[in-house]
C-alpha angles and dihedrals in degrees: 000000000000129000115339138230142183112254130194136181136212089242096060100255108124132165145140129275142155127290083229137342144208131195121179098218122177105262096032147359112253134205124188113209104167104221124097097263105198096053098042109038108018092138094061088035086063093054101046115087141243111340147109132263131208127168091285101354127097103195115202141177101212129325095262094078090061145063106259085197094048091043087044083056098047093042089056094043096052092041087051094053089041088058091047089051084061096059 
C-alpha cells in the first residue's frame, strides 16, 4: 500500500489502512482504491481500457490495456478522496 490514513466509521469501527494498493496476483494485477468506482469516476472508468471493476477494486492484465493518462488521473483522484476522508 501507498500512503495511510485513520478511518471510522459511524458505527464505531475504526482502524488504519493504505491511501491505494497494489497487489501483482496471478491472473491480474490488482489496485485498491478505496472509493466506489462506478459511481464516482464512470467517466474515467469508460476511457480507460480493458479492466475490471469491483466496489473499490480496478482489476488489470498488464498496463498496456489501459490509459496510463487516464489510470494516472484516477490513482491520484481516489488517493485524494482517501486523504480528505482522514481529516
Amino acid at each position: 500500500g501507498f500512503g495511510e490514513y485513520h478511518y471510522r466509521y459511524e458505527s464505531g469501527h475504526e482502524g488504519d489502512t493504505f491511501l491505494i494498493g497494489f497487489a501483482s496476483r496471478k491472473a491480474d494485477l490488482t489496485l485498491y482504491l478505496g472509493c466506489d468506482l462506478a459511481e464516482e469516476h464512470a467517466e474515467v472508468l469508460a476511457t480507460l481500457g480493458k479492466v475490471r471493476a469491483g466496489k473499490g477494486c480496478l482489476y488489470l492484465r498488464r498496463l498496456s490495456d489501459v490509459d496510463r493518462k487516464q489510470l494516472q488521473h484516477l490513482l491520484k483522484a481516489a488517493a485524494g478522496a482517501n486523504a480528505n476522508k482522514a481529516q
